[in-house]
N, C-alpha and C positions, 0 to 999 in steps of 0.2 A: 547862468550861468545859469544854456538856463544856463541858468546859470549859476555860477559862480560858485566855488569854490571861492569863500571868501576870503581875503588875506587880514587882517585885524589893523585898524588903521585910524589920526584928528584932522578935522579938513577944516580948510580956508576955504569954501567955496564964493566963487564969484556966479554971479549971471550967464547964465547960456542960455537963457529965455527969447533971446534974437536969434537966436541960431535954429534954435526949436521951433518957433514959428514960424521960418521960412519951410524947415522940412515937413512939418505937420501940413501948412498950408500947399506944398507942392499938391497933397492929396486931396485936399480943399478942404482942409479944418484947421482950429485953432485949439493950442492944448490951455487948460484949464490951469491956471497959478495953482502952485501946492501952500504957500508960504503960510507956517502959524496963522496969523494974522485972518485967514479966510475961512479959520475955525469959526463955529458957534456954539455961545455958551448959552445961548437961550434954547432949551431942548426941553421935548418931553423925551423919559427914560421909558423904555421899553421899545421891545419887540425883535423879531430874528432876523438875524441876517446871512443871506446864501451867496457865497463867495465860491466860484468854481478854480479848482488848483487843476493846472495842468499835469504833473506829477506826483506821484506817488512821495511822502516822506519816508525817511526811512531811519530816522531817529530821531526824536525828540526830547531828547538829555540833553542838558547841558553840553557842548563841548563833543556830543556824540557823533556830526556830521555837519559837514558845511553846504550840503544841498542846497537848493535856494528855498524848495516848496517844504522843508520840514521847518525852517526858517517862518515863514510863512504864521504856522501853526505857535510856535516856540514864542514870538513875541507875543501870543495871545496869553497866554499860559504860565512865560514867566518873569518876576520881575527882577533887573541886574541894577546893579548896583548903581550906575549912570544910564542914561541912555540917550539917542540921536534924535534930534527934532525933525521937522517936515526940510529945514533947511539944513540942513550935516552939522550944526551945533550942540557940541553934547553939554547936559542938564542932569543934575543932582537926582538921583533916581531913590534909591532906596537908602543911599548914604544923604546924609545933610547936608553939602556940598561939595564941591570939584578941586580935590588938592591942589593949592598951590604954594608955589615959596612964599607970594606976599602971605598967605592965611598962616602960614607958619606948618602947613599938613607935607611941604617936600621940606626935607636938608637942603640945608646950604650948598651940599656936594649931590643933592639929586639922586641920592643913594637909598633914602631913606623914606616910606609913605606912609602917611596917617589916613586910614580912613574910621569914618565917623559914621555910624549909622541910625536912623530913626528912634526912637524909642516905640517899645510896645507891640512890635512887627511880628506876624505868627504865618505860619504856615497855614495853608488850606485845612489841614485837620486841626488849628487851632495849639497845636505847638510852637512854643519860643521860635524866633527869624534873629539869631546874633552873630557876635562874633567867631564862637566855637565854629557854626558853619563855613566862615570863610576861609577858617584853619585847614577844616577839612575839605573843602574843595579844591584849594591849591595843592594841598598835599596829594589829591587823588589821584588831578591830573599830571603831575609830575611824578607817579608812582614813588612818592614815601613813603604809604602807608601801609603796602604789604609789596613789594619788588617781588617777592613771588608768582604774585597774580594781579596779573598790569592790566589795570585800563587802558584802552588803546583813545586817546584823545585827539579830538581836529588837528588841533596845533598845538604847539607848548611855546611858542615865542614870546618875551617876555618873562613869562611865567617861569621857564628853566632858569631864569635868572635869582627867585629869590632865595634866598639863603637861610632867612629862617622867619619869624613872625613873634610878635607878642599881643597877647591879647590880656585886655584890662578885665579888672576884677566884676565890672560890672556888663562885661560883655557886649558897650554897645562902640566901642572903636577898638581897631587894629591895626599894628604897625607892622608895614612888609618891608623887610633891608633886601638890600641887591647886591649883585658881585660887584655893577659895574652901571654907571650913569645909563638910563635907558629912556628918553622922553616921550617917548610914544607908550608911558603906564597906563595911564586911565584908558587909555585908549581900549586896549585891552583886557579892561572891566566895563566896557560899553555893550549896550544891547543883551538878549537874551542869548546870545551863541555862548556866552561868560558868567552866566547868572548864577546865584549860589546852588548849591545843592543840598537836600534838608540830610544835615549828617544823620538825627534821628530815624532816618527812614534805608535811608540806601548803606549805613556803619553794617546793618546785620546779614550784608549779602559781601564776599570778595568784589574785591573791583571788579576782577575778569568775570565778572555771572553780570553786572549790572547794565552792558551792552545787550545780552540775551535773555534779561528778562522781560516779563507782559509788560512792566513802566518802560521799555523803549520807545514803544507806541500808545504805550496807554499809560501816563504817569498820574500815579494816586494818589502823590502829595508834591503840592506846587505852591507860586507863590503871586503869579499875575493877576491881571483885573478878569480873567477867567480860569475855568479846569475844566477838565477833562470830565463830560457825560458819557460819550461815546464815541467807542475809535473801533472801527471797521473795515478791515484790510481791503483797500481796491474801490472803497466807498465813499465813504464820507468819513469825519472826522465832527464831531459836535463837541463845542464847549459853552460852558454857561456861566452865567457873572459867580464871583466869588466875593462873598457876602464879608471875607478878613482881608480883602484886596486893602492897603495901605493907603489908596488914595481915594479921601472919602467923598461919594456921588458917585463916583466911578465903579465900574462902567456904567456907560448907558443904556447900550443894551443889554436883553437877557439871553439871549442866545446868536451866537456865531455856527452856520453850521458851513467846513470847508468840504465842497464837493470832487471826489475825483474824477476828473472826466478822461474820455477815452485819447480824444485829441480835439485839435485846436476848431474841427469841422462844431465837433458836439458842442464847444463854447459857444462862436456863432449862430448852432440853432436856439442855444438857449436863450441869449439875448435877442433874438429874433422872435422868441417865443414871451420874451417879458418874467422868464421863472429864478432869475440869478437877480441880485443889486448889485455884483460886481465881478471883473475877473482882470488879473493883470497879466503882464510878460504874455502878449498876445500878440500874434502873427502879423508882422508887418503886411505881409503878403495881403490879407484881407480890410485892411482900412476904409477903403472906399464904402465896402461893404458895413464897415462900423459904425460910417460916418451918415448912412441912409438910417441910421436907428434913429428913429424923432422921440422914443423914451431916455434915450439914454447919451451921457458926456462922454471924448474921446478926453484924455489927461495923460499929464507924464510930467515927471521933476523938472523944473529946468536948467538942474545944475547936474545934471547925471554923473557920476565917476565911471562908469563904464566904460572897458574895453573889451575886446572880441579880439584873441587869439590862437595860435596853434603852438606848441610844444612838442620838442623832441625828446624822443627817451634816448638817453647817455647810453645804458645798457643793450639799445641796438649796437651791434658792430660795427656797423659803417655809420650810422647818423652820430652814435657818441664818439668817433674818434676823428673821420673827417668833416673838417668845418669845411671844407671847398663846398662840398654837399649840401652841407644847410646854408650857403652863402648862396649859394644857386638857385637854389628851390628859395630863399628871399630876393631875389631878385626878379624871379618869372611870375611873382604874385602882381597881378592886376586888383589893388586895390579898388581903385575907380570902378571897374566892374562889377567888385563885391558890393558896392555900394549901389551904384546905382540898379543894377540886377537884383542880387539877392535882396537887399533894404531897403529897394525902391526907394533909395534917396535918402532915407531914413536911417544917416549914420553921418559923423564926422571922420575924416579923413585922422589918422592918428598910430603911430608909428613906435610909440614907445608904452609903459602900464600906466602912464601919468596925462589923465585927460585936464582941460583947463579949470575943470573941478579946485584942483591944488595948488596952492600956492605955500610955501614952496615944491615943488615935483615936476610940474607941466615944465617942458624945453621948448618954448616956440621954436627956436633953430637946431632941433635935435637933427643929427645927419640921416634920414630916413634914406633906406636902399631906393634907388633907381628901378623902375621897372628895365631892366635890360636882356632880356631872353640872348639875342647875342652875345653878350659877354658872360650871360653863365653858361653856355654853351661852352664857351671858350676855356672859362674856369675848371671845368669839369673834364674838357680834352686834356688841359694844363695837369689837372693832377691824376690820370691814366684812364681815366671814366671813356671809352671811346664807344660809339654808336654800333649795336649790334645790328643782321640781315633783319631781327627779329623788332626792331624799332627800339631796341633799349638797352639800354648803358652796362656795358658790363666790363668788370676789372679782373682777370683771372678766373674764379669759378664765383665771383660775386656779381652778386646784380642789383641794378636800383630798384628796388620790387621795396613799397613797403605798404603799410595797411593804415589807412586814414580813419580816424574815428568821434564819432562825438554822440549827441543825446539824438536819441531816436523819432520819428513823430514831429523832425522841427522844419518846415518850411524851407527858412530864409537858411538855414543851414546847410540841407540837404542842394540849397542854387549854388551854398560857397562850395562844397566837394567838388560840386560837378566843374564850375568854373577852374577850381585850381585842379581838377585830376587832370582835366583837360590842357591845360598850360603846365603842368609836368610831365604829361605823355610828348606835348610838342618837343621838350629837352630831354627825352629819351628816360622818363624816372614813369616806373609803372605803378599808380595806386587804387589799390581795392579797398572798397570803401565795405568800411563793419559798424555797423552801429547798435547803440544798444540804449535800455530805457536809464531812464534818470538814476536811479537808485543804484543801477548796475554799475554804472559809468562811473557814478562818482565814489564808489564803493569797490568793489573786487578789480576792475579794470584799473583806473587810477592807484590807485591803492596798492594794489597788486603790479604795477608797470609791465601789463598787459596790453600796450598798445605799443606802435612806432609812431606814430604823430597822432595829438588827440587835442579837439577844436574846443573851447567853451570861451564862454563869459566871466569876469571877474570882475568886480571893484576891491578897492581898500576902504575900511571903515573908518573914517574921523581924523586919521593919520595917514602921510604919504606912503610910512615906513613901507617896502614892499621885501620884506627879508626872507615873508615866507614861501614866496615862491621859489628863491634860488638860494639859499642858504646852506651850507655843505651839513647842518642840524637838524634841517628841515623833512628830509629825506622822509619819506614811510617808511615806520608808523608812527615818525617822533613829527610830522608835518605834511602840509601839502607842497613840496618837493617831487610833483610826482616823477617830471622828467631823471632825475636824482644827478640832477648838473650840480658840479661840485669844484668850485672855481676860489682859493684862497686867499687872491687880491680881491674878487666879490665882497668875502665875508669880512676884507678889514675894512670898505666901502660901507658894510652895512654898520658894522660898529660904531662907524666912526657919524653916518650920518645920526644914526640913534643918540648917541651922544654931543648932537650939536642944537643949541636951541635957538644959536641967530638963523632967520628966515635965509638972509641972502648965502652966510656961508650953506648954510645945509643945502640948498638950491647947489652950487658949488659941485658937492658931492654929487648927488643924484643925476646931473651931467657927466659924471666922471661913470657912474653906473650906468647910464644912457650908452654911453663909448663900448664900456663893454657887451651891453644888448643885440648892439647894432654893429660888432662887428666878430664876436664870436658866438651868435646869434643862439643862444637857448631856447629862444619863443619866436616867432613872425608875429608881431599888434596887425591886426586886419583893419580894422576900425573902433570909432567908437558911437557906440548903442544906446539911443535916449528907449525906456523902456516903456510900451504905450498902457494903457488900462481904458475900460469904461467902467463907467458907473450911473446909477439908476438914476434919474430925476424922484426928486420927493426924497431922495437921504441925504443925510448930512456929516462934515465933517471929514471926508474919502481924501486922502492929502500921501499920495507914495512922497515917500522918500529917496534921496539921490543917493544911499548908499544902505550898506545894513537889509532889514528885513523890510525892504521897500513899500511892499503894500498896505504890510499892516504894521509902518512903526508908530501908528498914533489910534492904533486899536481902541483903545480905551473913551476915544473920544468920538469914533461914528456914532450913527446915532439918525435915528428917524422922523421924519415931519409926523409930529401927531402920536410918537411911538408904536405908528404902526409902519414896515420896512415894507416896499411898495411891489415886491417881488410875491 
């Protein structure tokens, strides 16, 4: 998303690694297993490593942004409470284990969570890592701790839910109560998009300054297996091991430095030139070309959760009120073409937010629209839409005119506009296409519901729960609700999935949400997106992940033949 605008999310993943191979190999290559298992612990430690980021971040706080490329950066820098493996399995991070009922850390009623944390844990400057912090991190982001001057947070899902906390006298567990059964919890203390924040450091500024100070981009006290040397806008981003990092050996190496590069041409030259050990979320477009690198491995999860979709914004007049409109314009989408065109192959066919990543979520027999250009034609006469001299649809002094938008600089992107502008111009809907860079998009645009249809990537992290895309709570600033679809049967679907923890019934539910996707249509799913990477020969340990901060959610453990990184 790029992607993704992440949603917070526990996964069952199965194997898509047969799937992957076929599409990898349409290109002529074979992608690389990520699994644990293909770590190595026999390393020398040292030496740097040069990771080129296709965009820009544009915060690196906690909670500050769900970009994909500050993501990136964020898992290097900090450490959350759980975190996701190379397989979607989340692992005891900085707490001592994974609440459960059997451990006695959830209630009986599920209302109620114990978390337990390390002993001894300090910040980068060598300050206490306890419980008072986790007090004050939920507090921040749910603005209780000065409603005056709000932190404007990713998300709040979950987290609006709890009610209040206690924290023990020795500060190293804390119990969070709820309004209301929620089981997608830990989920939402996974990875670094949720990581504590050191109250010592950010209590002496208002929440509202703490978006706009220099720690947005340059944080001075952190808690990962790195920090922050140097952050240079439009450049580079350098971090170096942290010598109080909690997991001891770790890291391996001593410098990560993330490059910004211009676009996806400049990646290519560099691994062509041998000066990068790594770069992901790379241009399908140019594979062949990746695959002629004899330095370097083509790789990608093979359990992806990724999908590629398009949203409507409710506050257009005509997209939020007529659904014949958005039933039409899902109907004249040429999947197939997205795919084999834009993704040169390199996507599954996928119709709903639930790739076979999930169990329960995925609907093999979800009702996916038909491509039928003829009957949204028809659709569209049916509800007063008739064909102007001028080639397009006009109802009174309205017109189907709207503005298509997504991340700027993206290939396989910029073949999906063209393919659907061009299959909505045939049904008489005019679209001008606006694009803008990473940070833009997913910040003022999005955020601000300055767009009428706007294209990205998503996954869910570790959980199916997908609440935060349509949730009538979700809305900006309190969510990524950007389209601000606000549907009341939705929200007692998402409740009620949240509160269910057998697989098949929850499964149940998320069909009943599928129903409403697909037929009062807030999104189009275009496909879904295995995300590719290289990586150098001579490093070790490069393992994306199928959800979460993919590239680098096993940071801590790259790591170079010899410790020296071969770039």
């Amino acid at each position: 998303m790029f992607k993704k605008p992440k949603a917070r999310s526990l996964m069952v993943a199965f194997s898509l690694l047969s799937v992957l191979i076929l599409l990898l190999s349409a290109c002529g290559g074979t992608p690389t297993s990520t699994a644990p298992g293909n770590t190595t612990t026999n390393v020398t430690k040292g030496g740097t490593w040069i990771d080129d980021l296709f965009e820009e971040p544009d915060s690196l706080i906690p909670n500050g942004s769900q970009e994909t490329f500050s993501d990136m950066v964020d898992q290097a820098i900090w450490a959350p409470l759980f975190y996701g493996d190379t397989q979607g399995h989340i692992q005891a991070g900085i707490a001592t284990e994974v609440p459960t009922v059997a451990n006695g850390d959830i209630s009986s009623d599920s209302k109620t969570w114990k978390f337990k944390l390390r002993p001894n844990l300090v910040w980068s400057d060598g300050q206490p890592l306890n419980a008072d912090d986790v007090d004050y991190t939920w507090k921040l982001w749910t603005n209780k701790l000065d409603p005056a001057h709000k932190f404007t947070p990713a998300f709040t899902t979950g987290f609006n839910l709890i009610t209040g906390a206690d924290v023990v006298i020795d500060k190293l567990s804390f119990t969070l109560h709820l309004s209301r059964v929620f089981s997608p919890f830990v989920s939402m203390w996974t990875d670094y998009l949720t990581a504590l924040m050191p109250k010592h450091h950010f209590s002496a500024m208002t929440p509202d300054k703490i978006l706009g100070s220099t720690d947005n981009l340059n944080p001075s006290v952190t808690s990962g297996p790195f920090m922050m040397y140097e952050s240079k806008l439009g450049d580079h981003y350098t971090v170096v091991k942290n010598p109080k990092y909690y997991q001891s050996g770790f890291p391996y190496l001593d410098k990560v430095i993330f490059r910004i590069v211009a676009n996806q041409d400049t990646i290519l030259k560099d691994l062509q030139s041998g000066t990068i050990d790594s770069s992901w979320f790379l241009d399908v477009t140019k594979t062949p070309a990746y695959q002629r690198l004899k330095d370097y491995k083509l790789t990608a999860n093979p359990a992806p959760a990724n999908f590629e979709a398009f949203y409507f914004n409710f506050k257009n007049p005509i997209l939020g009120k007529d659904r014949a409109v958005r039933q039409a314009i899902a109907m004249s989408i040429d999947h197939q073409a997205l795919i084999d065109t834009a993704r040169r192959g390199q996507a599954t066919a996928l119709c709903t937010d639930h790739s076979k990543a999930f169990a329960p979520g995925y609907q093999a027999d979800a009702p996916c629209p038909k491509l039928d250009p003829t009957g949204a034609a028809s659709l569209l006469d049916q509800a007063g839409w008739k064909m102007g001299s001028d080639g397009y649809r006009h109802k009174g002094s309205q017109t189907l005119d709207f503005q298509y938008s997504t991340t700027a600089r993206n290939l396989w992107r910029a073949d999906d506009e063209l393919i659907i502008q061009n299959s909505l111009k045939t049904l008489g809907i005019k679209i001008t296409i606006q694009n803008y860079p990473g940070g833009t998009f997913f910040g003022p645009i999005l955020n601000g519901g300055k767009f009428d249809i706007a294209e990205f990537e998503d996954a869910f992290t570790y959980d199916p729960d997908d609440s935060s895309l349509f949730a009538c709570d979700q809305i900006p600033p309190n969510g990524g609700n950007y389209g601000a679809y606000c549907n009341p049967q939705l929200d007692k679907l998402f409740a009620q999935e949240q509160a269910t923890t057998d697989t098949a019934a929850r499964q149940q539910v998320f069909n009943q949400i599928h129903q409403i996707y697909l037929t009062d249509f807030p999104m189009v799913v275009l496909y879904g997106p295995p995300d590719i990477a290289m990586v150098k020969n001579g490093t070790q340990n490069y393992a994306p992940g199928p959800m979460g901060a993919q590239e680098t959610v096993n940071i801590w453990q790259w790591a170079c033949q010899n410790g020296k990184c071969p770039a």
